[in-house]
C-alpha positions as YAML, in Angstrom:
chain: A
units: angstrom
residues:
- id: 1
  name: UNK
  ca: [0.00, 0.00, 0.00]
- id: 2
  name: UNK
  ca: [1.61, 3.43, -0.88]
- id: 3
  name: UNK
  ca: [-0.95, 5.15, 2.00]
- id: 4
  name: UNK
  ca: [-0.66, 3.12, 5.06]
- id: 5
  name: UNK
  ca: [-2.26, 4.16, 8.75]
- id: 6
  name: UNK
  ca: [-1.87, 3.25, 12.14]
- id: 7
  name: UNK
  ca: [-3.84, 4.87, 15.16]
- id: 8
  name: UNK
  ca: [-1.99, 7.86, 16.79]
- id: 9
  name: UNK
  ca: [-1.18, 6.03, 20.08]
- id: 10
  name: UNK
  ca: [0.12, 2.29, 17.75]
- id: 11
  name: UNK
  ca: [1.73, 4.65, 15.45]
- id: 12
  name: UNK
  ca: [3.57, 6.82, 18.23]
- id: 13
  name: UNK
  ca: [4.42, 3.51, 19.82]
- id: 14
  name: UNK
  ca: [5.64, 1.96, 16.11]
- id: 15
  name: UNK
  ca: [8.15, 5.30, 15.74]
- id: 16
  name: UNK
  ca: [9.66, 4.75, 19.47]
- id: 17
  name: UNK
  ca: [10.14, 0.88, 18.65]
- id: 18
  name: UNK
  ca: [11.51, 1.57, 14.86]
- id: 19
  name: UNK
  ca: [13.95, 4.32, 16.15]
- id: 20
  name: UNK
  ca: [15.22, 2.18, 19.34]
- id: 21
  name: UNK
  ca: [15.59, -0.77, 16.25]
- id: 22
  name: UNK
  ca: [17.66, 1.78, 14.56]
- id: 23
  name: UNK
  ca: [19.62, 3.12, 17.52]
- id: 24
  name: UNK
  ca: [20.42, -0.58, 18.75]
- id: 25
  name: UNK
  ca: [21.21, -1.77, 15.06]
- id: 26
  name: UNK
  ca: [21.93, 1.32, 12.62]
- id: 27
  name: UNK
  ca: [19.57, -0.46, 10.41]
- id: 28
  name: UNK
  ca: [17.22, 2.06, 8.90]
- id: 29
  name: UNK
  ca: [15.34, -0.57, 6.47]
- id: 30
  name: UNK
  ca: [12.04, -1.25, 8.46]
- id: 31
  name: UNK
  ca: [8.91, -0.22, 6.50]
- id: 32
  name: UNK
  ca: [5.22, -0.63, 7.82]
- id: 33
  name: UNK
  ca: [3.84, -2.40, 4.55]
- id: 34
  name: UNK
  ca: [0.47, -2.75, 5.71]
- id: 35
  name: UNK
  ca: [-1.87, -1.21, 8.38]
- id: 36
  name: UNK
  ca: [-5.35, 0.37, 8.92]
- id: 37
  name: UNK
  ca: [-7.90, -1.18, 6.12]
- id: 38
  name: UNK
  ca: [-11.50, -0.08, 6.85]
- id: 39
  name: UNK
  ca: [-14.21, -2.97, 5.93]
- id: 40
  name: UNK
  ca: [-11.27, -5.60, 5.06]
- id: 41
  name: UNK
  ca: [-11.52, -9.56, 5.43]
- id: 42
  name: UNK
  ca: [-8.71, -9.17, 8.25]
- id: 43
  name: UNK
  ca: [-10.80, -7.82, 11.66]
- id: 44
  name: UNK
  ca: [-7.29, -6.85, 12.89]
- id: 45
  name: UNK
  ca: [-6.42, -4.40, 10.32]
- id: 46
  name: UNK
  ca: [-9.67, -2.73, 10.76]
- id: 47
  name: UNK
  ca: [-8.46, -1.69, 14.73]
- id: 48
  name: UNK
  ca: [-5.79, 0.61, 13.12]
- id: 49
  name: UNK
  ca: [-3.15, -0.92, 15.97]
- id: 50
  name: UNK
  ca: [-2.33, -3.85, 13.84]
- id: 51
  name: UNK
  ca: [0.72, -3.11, 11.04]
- id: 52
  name: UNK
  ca: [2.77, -5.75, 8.86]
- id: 53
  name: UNK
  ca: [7.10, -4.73, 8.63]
- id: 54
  name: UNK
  ca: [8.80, -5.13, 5.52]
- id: 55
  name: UNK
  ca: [12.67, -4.81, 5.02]
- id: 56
  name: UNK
  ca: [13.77, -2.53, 2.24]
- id: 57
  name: UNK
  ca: [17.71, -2.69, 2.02]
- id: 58
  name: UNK
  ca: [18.84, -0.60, -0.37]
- id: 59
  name: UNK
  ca: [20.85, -3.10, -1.97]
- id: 60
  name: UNK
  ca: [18.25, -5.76, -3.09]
- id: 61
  name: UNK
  ca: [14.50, -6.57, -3.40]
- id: 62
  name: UNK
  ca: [12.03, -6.12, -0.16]
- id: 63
  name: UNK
  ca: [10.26, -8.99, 1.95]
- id: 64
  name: UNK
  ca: [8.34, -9.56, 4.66]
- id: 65
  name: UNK
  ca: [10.07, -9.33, 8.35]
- id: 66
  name: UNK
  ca: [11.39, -12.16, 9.74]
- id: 67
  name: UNK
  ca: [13.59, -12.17, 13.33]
- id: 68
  name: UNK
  ca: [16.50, -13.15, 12.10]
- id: 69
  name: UNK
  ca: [20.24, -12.00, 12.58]
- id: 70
  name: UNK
  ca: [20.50, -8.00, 13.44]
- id: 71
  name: UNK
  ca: [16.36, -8.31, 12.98]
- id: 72
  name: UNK
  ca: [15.96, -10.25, 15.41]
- id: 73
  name: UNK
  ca: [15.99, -7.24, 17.71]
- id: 74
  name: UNK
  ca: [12.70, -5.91, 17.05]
- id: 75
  name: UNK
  ca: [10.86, -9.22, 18.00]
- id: 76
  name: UNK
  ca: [12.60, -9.06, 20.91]
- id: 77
  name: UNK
  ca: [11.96, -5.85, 22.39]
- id: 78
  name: UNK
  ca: [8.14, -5.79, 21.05]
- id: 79
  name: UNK
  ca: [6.68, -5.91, 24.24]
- id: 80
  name: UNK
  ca: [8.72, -2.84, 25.79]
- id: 81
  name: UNK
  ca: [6.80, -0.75, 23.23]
- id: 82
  name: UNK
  ca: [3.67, -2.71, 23.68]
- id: 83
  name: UNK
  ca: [3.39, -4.63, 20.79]
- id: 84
  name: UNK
  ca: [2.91, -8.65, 20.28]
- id: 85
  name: UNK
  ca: [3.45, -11.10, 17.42]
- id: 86
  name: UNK
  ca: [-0.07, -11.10, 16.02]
- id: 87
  name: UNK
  ca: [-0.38, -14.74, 15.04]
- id: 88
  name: UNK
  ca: [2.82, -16.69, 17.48]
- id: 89
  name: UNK
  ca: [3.70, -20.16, 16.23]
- id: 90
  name: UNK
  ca: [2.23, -22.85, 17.87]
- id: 91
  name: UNK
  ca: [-0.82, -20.84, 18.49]
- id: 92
  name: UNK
  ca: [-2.41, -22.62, 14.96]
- id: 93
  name: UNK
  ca: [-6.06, -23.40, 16.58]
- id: 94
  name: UNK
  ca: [-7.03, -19.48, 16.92]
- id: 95
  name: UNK
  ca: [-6.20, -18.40, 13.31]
- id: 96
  name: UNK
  ca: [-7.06, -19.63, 9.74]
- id: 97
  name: UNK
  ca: [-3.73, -21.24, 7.22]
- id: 98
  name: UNK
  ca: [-4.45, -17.96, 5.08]
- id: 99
  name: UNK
  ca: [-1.90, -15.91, 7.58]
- id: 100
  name: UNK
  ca: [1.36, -17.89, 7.38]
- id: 101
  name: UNK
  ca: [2.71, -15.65, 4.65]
- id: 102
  name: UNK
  ca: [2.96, -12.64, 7.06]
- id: 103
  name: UNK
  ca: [3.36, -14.91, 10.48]
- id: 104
  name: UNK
  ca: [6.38, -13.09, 11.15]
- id: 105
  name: UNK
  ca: [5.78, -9.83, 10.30]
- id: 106
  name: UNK
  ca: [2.56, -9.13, 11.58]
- id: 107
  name: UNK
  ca: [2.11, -7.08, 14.97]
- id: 108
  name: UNK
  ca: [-0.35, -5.87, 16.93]
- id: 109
  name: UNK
  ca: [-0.52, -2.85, 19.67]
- id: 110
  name: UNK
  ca: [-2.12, -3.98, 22.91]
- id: 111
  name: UNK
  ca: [-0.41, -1.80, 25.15]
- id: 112
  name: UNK
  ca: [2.82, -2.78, 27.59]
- id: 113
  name: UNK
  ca: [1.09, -4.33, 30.02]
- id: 114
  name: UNK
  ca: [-1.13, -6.32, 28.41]
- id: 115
  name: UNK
  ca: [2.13, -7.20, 25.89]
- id: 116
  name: UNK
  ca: [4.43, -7.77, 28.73]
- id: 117
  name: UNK
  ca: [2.07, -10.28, 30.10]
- id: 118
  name: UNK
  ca: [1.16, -12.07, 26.78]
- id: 119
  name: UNK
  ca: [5.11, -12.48, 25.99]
- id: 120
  name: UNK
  ca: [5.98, -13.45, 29.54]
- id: 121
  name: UNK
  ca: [3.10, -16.24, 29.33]
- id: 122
  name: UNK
  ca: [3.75, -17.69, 25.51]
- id: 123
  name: UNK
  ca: [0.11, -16.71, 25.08]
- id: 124
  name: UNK
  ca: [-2.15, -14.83, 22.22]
- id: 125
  name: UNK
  ca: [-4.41, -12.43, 21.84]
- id: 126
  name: UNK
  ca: [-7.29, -14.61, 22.39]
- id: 127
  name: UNK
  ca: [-6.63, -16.66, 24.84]
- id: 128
  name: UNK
  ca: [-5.46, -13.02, 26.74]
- id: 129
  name: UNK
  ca: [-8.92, -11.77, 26.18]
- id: 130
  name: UNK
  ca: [-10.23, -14.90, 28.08]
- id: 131
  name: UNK
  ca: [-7.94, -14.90, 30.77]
- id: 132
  name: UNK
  ca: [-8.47, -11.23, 31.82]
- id: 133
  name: UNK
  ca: [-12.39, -11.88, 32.20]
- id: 134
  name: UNK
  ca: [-11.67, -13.45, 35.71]
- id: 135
  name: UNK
  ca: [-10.10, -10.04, 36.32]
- id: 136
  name: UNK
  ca: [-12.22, -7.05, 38.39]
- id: 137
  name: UNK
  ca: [-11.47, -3.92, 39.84]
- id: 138
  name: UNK
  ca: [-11.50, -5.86, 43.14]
- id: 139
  name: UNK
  ca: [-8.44, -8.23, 41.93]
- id: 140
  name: UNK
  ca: [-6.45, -7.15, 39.45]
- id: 141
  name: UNK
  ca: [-4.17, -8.57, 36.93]
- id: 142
  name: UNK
  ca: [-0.53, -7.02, 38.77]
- id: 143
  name: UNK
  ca: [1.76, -6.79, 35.77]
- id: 144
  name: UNK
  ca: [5.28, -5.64, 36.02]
- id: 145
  name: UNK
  ca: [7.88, -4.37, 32.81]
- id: 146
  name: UNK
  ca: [10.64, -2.94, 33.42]
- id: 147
  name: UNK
  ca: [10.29, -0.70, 36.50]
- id: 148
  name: UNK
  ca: [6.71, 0.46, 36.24]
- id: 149
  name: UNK
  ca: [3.81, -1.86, 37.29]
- id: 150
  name: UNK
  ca: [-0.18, -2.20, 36.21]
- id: 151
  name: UNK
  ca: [-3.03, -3.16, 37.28]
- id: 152
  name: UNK
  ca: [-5.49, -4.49, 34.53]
- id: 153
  name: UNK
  ca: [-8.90, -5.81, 34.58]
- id: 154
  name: UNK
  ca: [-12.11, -6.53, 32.53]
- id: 155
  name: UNK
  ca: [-15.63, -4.54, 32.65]
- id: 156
  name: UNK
  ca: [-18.30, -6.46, 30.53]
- id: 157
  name: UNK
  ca: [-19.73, -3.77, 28.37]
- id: 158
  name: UNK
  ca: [-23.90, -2.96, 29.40]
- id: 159
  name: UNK
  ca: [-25.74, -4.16, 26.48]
- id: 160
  name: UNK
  ca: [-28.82, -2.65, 27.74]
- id: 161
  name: UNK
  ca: [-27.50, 1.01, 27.16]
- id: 162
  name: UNK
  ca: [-25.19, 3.17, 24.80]
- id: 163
  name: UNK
  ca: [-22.62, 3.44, 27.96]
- id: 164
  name: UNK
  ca: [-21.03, 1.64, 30.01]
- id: 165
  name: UNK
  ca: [-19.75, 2.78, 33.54]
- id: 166
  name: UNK
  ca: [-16.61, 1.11, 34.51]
- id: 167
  name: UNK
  ca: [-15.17, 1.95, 38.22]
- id: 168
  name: UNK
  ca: [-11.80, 2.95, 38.61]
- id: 169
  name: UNK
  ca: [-9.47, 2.74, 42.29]
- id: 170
  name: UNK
  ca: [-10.04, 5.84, 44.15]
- id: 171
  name: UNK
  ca: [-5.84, 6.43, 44.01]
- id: 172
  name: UNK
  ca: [-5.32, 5.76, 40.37]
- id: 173
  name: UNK
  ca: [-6.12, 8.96, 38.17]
- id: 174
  name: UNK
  ca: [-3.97, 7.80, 35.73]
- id: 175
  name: UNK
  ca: [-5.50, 4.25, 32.93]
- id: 176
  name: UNK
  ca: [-6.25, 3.08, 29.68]
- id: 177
  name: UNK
  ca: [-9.88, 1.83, 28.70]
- id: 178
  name: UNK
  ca: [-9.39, -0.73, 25.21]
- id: 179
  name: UNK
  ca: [-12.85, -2.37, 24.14]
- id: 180
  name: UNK
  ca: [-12.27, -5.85, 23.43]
- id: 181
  name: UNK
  ca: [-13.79, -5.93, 20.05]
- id: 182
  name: UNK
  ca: [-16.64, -8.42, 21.59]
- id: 183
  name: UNK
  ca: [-18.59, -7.69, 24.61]
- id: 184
  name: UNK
  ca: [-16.61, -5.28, 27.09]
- id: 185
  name: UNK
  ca: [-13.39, -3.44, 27.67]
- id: 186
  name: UNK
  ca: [-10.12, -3.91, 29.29]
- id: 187
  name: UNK
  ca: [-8.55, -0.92, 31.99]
- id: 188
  name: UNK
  ca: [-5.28, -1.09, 32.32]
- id: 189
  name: UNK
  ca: [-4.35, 1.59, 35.42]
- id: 190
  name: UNK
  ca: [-0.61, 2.87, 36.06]
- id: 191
  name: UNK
  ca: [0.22, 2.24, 39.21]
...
């Protein structure tokens, strides 16, 4: 695509993580080659926090990201930025054999927390957005990266009105709200 788009907070989060790649590496060959698609056949593209890399060297014909050698890097350090490895090997039963041309390339912005966790745990999307149901503002999913820490949770969404109320810890002013892209949302407070 010659126009590609990300959300502003995945695409502020994509720039940090591409210029820490470059930084670490000197490698300035990283191109988003896919991203925000309105109405595709791909629900994830449709989010706008879901992108596909590409390497351009200037010395030879582009392809798809893969972590290997020098690339590796960027795989690695994902989560720090709050990205995962949209469809993880091993996790075949959640997605269709129409994605194993962009396996490697494809990520998709969830946020550090939620990223640090899923990494930590081997685990994808999916079987994140079950686990965090038995979460509540009363017991929290306790998260740690780096030096900073989270709390994260799940409010079902009120499907008997256009808005849900969610409650929040009396000494957090500072949290996320992400919809789940089913039946409720995910807050993720900074603790």
């Amino acid at each position: 695509d010659w126009e590609v788009g990300l959300d502003r907070v995945a695409a502020l989060a994509m720039d940090s993580w591409f210029e820490a790649f470059y930084q670490e590496t000197r490698i300035h060959d990283l191109r988003m080659i896919s991203g925000y698609k309105p109405e595709c056949d791909d629900h994830d593209f449709e989010t706008g926090r879901t992108l596909t890399v590409g390497i351009f060297p200037e010395t030879g014909s582009s392809y798809a990201y893969k972590p290997e050698g020098e690339y590796a890097w960027l795989a690695e350090h994902a989560a720090e930025y709050g990205f995962i490895l949209r469809y993880p090997e091993g996790k075949d039963d959640y997605f269709d054999d129409t994605i194993t041309d962009r396996r490697t390339a494809t990520f998709r912005y969830v946020g550090i927390a939620a990223a640090s966790y899923m990494t930590k745990r081997n685990i994808c999307l999916e079987e994140f957005l079950q686990e965090i149901r038995q979460y509540s503002v009363s017991n929290m999913l306790i998260v740690t990266s780096g030096t900073k820490s989270y709390g994260m949770y799940y409010v079902p969404a009120d499907m008997n009105s256009e808005t849900t109320s969610f409650p929040v810890p009396s000494n957090q002013s500072s949290y996320d709200i992400s919809g789940n892209n089913m039946d409720g949302f995910i807050v993720t407070v900074y603790q």
